[in-house]
C-alpha positions as CSV (number, residue, x, y, z in Angstrom):
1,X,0.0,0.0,0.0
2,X,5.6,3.7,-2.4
3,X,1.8,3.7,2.6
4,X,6.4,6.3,-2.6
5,X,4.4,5.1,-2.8
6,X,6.0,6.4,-4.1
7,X,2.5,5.8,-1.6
8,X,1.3,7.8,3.7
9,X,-0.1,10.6,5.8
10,X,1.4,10.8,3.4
11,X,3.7,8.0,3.4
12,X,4.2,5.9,0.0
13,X,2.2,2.6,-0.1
14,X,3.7,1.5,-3.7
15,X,5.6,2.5,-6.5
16,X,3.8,3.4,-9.8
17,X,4.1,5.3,-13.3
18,X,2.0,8.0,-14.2
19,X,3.5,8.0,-18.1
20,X,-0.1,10.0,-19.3
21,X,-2.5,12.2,-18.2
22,X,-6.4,11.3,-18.4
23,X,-9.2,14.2,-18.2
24,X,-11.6,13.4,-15.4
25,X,-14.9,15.1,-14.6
26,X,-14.7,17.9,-12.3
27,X,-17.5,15.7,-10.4
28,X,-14.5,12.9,-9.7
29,X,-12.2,15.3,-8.5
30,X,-14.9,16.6,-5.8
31,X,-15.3,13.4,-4.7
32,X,-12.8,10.6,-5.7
33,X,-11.8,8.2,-8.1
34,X,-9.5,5.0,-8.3
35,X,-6.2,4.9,-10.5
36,X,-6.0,2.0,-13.2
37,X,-3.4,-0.5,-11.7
38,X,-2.6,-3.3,-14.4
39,X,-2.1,-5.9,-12.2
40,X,-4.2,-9.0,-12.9
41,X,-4.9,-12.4,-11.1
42,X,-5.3,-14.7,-14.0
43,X,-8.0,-17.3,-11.9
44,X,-9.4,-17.2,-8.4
45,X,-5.7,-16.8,-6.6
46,X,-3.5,-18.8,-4.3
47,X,-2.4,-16.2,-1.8
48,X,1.2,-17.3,-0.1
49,X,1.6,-15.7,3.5
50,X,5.3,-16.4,4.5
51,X,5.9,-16.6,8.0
52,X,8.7,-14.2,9.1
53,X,12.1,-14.5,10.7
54,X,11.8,-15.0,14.6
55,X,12.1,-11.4,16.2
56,X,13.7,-11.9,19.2
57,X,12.5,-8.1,20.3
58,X,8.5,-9.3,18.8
59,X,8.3,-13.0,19.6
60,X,4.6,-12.9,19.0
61,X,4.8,-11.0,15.9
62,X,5.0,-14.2,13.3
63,X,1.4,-15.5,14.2
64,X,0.3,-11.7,14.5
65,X,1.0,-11.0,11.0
66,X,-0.5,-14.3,9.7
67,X,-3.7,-14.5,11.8
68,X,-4.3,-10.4,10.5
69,X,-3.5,-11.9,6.3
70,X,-6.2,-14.2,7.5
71,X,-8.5,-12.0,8.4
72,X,-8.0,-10.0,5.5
73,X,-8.2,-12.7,2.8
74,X,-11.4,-13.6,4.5
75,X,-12.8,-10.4,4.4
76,X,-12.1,-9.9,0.7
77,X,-13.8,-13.3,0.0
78,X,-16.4,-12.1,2.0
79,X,-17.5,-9.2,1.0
80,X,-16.5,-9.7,-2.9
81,X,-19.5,-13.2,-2.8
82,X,-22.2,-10.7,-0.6
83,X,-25.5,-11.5,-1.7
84,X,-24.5,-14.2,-4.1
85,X,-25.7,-17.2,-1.7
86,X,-24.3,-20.5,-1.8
87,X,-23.2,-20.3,-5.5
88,X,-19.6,-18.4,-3.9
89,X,-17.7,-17.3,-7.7
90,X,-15.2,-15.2,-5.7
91,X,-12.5,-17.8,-5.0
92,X,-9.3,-16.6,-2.9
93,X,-7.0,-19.3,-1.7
94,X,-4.7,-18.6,1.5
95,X,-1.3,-20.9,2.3
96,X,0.0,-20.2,4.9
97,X,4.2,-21.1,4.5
98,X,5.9,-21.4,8.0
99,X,9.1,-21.0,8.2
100,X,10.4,-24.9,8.8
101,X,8.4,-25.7,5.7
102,X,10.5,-22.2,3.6
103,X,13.1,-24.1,1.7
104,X,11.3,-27.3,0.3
105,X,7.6,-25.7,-0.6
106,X,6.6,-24.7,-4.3
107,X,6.4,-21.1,-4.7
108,X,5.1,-21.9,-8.6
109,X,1.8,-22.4,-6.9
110,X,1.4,-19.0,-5.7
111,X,-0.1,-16.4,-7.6
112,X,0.4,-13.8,-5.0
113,X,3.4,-13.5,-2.3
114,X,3.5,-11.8,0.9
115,X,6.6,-11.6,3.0
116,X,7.1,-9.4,6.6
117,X,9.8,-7.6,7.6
118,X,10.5,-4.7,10.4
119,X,11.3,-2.2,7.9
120,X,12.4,-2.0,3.8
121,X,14.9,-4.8,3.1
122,X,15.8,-2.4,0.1
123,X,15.5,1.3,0.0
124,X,16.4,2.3,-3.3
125,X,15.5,6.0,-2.9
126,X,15.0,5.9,1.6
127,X,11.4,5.9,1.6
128,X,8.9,5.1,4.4
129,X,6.2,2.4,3.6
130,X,3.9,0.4,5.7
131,X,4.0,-1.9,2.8
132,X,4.2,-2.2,-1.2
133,X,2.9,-4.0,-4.1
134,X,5.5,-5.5,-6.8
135,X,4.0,-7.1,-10.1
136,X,6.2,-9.2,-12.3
137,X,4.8,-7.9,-15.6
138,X,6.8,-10.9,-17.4
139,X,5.6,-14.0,-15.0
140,X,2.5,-12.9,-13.8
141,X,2.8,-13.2,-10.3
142,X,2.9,-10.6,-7.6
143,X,4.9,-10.3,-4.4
144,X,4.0,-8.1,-1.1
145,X,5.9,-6.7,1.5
146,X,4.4,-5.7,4.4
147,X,6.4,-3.6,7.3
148,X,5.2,-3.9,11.0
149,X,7.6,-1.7,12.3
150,X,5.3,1.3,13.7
151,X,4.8,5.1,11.2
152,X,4.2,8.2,12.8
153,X,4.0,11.6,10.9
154,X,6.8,14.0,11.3
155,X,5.7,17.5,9.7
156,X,8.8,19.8,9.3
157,X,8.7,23.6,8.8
158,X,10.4,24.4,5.7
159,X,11.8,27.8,5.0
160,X,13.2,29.7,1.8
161,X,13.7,32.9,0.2
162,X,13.1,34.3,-2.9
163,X,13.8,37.4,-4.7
164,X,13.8,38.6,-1.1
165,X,10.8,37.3,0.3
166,X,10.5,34.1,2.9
167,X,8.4,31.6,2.0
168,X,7.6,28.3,4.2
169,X,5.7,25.1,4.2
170,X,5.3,21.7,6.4
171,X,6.3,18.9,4.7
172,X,5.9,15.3,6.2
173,X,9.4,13.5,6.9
174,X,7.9,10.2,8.6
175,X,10.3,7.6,10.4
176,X,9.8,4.5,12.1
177,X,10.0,4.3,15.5
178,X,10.8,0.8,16.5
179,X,7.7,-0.7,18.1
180,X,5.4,-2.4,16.3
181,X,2.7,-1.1,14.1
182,X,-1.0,-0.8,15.7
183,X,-3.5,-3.2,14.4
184,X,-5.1,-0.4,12.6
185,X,-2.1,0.2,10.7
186,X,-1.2,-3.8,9.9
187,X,-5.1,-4.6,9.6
188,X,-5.4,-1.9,7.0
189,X,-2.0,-2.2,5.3
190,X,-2.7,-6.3,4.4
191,X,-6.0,-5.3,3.1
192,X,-4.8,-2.4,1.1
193,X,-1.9,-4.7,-1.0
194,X,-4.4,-7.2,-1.5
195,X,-6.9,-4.7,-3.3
196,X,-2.9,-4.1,-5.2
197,X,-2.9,-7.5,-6.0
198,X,-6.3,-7.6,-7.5
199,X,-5.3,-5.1,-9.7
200,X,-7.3,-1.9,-7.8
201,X,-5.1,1.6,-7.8
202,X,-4.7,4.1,-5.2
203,X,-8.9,5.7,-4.4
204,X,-7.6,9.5,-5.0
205,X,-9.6,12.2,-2.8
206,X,-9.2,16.0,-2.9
207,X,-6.4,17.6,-0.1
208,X,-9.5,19.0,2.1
209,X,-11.5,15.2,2.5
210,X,-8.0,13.4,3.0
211,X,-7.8,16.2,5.7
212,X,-11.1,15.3,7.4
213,X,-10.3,11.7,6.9
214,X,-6.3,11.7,8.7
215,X,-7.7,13.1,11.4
216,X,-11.2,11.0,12.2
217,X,-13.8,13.7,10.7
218,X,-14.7,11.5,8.4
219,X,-14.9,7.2,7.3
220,X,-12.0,5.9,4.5
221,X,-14.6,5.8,1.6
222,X,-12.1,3.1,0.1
223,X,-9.6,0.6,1.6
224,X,-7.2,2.2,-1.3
225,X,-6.6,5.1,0.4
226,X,-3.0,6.0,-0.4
227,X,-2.6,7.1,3.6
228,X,-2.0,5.4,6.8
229,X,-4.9,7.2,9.2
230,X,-3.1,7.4,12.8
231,X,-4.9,10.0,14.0
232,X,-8.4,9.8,14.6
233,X,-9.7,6.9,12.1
234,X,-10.0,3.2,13.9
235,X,-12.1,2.3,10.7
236,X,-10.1,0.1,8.1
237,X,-12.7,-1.5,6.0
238,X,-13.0,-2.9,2.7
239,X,-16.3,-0.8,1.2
240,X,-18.6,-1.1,-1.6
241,X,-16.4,1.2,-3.7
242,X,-13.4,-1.8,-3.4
243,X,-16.1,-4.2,-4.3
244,X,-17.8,-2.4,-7.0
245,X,-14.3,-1.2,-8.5
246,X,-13.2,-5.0,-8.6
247,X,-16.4,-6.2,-10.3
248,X,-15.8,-3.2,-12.8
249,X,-12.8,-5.1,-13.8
250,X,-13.6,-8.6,-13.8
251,X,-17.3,-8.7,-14.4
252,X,-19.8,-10.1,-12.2
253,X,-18.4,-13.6,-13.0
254,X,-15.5,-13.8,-10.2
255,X,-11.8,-14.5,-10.9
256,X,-12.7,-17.7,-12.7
257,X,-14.8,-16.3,-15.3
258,X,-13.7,-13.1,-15.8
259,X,-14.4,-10.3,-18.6
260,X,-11.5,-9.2,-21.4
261,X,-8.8,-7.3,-19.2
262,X,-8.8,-3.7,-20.2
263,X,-4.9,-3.0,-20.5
264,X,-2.5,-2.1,-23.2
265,X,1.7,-2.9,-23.5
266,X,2.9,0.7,-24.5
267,X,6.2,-0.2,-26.2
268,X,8.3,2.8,-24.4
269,X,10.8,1.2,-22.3
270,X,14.1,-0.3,-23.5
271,X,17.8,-0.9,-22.5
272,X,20.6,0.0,-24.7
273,X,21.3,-4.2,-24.5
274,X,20.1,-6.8,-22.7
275,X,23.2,-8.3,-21.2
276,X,26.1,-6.5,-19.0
277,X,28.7,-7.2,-16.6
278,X,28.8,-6.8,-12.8
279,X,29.2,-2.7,-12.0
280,X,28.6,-2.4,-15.5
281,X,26.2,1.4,-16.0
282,X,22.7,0.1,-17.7
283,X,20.9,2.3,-19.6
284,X,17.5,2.8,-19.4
285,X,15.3,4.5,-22.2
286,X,12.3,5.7,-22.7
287,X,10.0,8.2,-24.3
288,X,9.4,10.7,-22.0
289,X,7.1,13.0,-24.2
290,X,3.8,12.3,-23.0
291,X,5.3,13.1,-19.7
292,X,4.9,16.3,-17.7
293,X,7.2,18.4,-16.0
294,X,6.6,17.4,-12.3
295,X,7.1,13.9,-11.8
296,X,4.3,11.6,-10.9
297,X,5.1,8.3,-10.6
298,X,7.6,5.4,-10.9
299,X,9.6,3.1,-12.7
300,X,10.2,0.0,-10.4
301,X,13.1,-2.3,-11.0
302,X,13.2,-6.2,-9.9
303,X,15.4,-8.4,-9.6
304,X,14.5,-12.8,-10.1
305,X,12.9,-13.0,-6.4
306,X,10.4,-9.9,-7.6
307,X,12.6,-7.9,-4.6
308,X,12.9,-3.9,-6.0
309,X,16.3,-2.9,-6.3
310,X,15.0,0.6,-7.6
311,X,12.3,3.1,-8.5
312,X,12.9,6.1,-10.1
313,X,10.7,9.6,-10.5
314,X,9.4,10.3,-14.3
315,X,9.0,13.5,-15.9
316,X,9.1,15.3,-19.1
317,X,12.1,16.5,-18.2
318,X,14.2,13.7,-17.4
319,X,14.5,10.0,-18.1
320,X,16.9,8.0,-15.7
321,X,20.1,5.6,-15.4
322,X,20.5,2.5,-13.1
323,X,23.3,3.0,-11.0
324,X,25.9,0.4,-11.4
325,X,26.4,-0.4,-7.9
326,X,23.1,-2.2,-7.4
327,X,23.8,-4.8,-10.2
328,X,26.2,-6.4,-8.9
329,X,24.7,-9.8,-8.8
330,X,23.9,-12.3,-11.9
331,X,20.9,-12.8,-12.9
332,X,17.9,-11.3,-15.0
333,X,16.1,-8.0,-14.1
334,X,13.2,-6.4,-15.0
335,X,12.3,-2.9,-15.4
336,X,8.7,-2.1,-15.1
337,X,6.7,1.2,-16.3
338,X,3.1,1.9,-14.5
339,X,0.7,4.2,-15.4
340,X,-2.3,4.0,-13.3
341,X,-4.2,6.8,-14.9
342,X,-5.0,4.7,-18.0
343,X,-3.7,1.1,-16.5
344,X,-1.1,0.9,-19.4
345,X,2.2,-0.5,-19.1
346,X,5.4,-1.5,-20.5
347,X,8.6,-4.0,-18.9
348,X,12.0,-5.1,-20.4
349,X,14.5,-6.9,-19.0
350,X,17.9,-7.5,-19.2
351,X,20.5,-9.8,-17.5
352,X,23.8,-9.7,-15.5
353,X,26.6,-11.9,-16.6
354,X,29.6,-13.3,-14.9
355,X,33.0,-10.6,-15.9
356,X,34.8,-12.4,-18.7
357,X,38.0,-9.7,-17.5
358,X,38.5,-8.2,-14.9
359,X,36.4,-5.6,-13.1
360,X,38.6,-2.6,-13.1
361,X,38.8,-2.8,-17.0
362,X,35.4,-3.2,-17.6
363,X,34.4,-0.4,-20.5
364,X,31.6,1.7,-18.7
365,X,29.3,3.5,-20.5
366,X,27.1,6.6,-19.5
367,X,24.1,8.0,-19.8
368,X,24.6,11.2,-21.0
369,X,20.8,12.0,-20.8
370,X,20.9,11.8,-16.8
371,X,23.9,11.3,-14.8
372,X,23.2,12.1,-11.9
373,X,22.9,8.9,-9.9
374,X,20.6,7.3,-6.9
375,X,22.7,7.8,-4.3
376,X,23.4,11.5,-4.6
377,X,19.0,11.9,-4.0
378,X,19.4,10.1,-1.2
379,X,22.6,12.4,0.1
380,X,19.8,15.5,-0.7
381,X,17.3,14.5,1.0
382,X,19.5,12.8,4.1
383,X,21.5,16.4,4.3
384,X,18.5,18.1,4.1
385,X,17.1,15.9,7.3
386,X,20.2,16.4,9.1
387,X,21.2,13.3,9.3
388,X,24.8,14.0,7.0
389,X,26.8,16.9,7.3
390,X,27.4,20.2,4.9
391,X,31.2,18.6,4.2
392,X,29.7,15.3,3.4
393,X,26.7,16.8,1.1
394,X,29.6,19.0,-0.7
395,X,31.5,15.6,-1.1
396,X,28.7,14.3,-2.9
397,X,28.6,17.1,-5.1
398,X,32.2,17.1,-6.5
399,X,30.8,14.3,-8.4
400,X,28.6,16.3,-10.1
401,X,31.5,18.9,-11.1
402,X,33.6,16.3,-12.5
403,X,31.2,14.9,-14.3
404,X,30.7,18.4,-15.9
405,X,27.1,18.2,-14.7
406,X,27.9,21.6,-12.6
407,X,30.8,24.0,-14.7
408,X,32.4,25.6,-11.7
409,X,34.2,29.0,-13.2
410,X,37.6,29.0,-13.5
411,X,38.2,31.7,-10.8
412,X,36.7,28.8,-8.6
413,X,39.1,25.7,-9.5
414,X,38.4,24.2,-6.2
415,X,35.0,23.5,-7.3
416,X,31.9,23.7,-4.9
417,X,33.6,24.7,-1.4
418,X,31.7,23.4,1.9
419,X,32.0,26.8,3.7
420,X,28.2,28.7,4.6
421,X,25.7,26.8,2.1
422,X,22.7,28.8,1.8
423,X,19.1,27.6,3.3
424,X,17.3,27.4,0.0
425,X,20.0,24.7,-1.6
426,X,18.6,23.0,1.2
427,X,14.9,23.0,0.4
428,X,15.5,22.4,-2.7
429,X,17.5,19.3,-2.1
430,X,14.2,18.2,0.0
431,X,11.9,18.9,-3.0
432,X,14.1,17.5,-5.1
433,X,14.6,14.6,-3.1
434,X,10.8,14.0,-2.4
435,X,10.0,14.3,-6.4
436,X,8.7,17.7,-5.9
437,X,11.8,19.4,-8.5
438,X,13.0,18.0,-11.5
439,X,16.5,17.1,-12.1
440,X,17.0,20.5,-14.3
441,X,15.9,22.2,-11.5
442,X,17.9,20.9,-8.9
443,X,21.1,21.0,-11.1
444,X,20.2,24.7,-11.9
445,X,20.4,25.7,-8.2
446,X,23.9,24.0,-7.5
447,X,25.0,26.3,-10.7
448,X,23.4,29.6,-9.4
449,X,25.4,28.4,-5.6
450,X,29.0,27.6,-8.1
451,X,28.6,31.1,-9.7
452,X,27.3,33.1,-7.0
453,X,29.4,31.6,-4.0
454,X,29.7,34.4,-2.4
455,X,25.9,35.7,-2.1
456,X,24.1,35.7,1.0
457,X,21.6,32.7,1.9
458,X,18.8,34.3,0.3
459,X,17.3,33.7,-3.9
């Protein structure tokens, strides 16, 4: 349930691709309407609930998380065969996988996949999720990873000038804070990445209802709610909207007997080649024209075990590069594009072979749309959190001088020094890190800071 995400308060749920924009009625925009998600289950589907790791800190916490993805598969079931007597067409299968029983069962059985864990086992870009949803566009299966590690909001005051006026605004910075989640928050969370799996989107409300809803005003009209409700809401239910929403997709019929899916393969992703070496740069491309300027949504990246390895922001403005240090492992990949506005999508994959020479002599090539790579967001947005210093942030940034991303001038040969670094750089490394500023943007703002050094902490 990004609850990036991408997707909730808002904390990202699960990753997606917006790659086009749809016109809705100004009556859905008053009110609400679901994105398109084009995940499918194929038949009435075997859901696999993998018991987790023993927690020494949370001994309970294995049979917690199962008995709750009981619960919720038996609500689904439920509510999806209301009213339909004893001629049930709704069929959901639950295994439940305990851990002695791990290395000899037969995943190939499972359609859907959840596994547990305290917190994001990989955190491509540092976000904060309560769970997510990851479809394997080329099997047809679909893993979930749910997080029971507790979510609380954390809104930060964020101040900048501009041509000499402050402006401010709150932005959430969640965090985790060790204990585990409430029942509303793991009840909700299962049930949300289910309605994933089934191939519902994110239920989209306007700013002022998500407002009455966060803070108990008002019922979730939809279990797809891209927020985790901490404040006021004990309500997590699946509603008629989910129900109707999955009958609009399937037809009346149930899983088994389901209508013609209403989904298209866009043709707009592509590597430069399919195979590469370990540490070897892959290229990603795509046709970003039918994009926008502000990014909304995702490209997610998998590896064979449907784990993400990555998930990048798309805009008009900017396509992306997979950082070489993530691929270090053989094996095949997929990259996946999402876009939940019309349910299109698009995957190609590509595959990591053993070096045939050495690593240090492998011929890397770069992206010269985008070079500006993963771990420098994450730098932004951890220096604009605190949580790095202003020396290590400007260490981070000599990379972008050498790559001739930032032209320092050459009455500065030093490059970008780490003396006084004004307050806006450091918004905008939030915004930028958060999705909210495009890479052209950002990059801009390190030049005006590289030809301006000496200015006062004010734009």
């Amino acid at each position: 349930m990004p609850r990036h995400d991408t997707l909730k308060k808002a904390i990202l749920i699960v990753a997606m691709v917006f790659a086009g924009l749809v016109v809705l009625p100004n009556s859905a925009f008053a009110t609400g309407y679901f994105q398109q998600m084009p995940i499918r289950v194929q038949h009435g589907p075997t859901i696999c609930a993998i018991e987790p790791q023993t927690n020494p800190k949370f001994p309970t916490i294995g049979k917690q998380l199962l008995d709750e993805t009981e619960y919720a598969a038996i609500d689904w079931k439920t509510k999806l065969n209301q009213g339909l007597g004893k001629h049930l067409v709704w069929n959901i299968n639950l295994i439940e996988v305990l851990i002695s029983e791990k290395n000899n069962f037969d995943y190939t059985k499972c359609d859907v996949t959840i596994n547990y864990y305290p917190e994001p086992q990989k955190d491509p870009n540092g976000f904060i999720a309560t769970g997510i949803t990851i479809p394997n566009f080329e099997t047809g299966k679909t893993n979930i990873e749910i997080y029971y590690s507790d979510v609380q909001p954390n809104w930060v005051k964020k101040e900048w000038f501009q041509d000499n006026q402050e402006y401010y605004t709150f932005v959430d910075m969640p965090y985790y804070t060790g204990l585990v989640a409430t029942s509303t928050q793991l009840d909700s969370t299962i049930r949300h990445e289910i309605g994933h799996s089934f191939g519902l989107g994110h239920y989209i409300v306007p700013s002022d209802r998500l407002h009455n809803i966060i803070n108990g005003l008002e019922d979730m009209p939809s279990i797809m709610i891209d927020t985790v409700t901490v404040l006021g809401v004990k309500h997590y239910d699946i509603t008629a909207l989910d129900i109707s929403q999955i009958k609009s997709i399937y037809g009346d019929g149930g899983f088994d007997n389901q209508v013609e899916p209403k989904r298209q393969m866009t043709h707009q992703l592509s590597t430069d080649k399919k195979s590469y070496k370990p540490g070897e740069n892959i290229i990603l491309d795509m046709n970003t024209g039918a994009f926008t300027e502000k990014p909304f949504g995702e490209i997610l990246v998998i590896d064979s075990n449907n784990t993400m390895i990555e998930n990048f922001g798309i805009s008009g403005l900017n396509s992306t590069i997979l950082s070489s240090d993530k691929y270090q492992k053989n094996g095949e990949y997929v990259a996946e594009l999402i876009n939940p506005m019309t349910g299109d999508f698009d995957f190609t994959s590509f595959t990591i072979e053993p070096p045939s020479v050495k690593p240090d002599t492998v011929n890397q090539k770069i992206n010269t749309t985008l070079q500006i790579p993963t771990w420098m967001k994450n730098n932004a947005k951890w220096w604009s959190q605190g949580l790095i210093s202003d020396d290590e942030f400007t260490g981070g940034l000599q990379f972008l001088v050498s790559q001739n991303i930032v032209k320092i001038p050459s009455s500065q040969p030093s490059g970008i020094h780490s003396g006084k670094i004004p307050d806006w750089i450091k918004t905008d490394a939030w915004l930028w890190s958060a999705g909210q500023m495009s890479d052209r943007e950002f990059v801009s703002g390190l030049q005006y800071l590289a030809d301006n050094e000496n200015s006062q902490s004010s734009r």
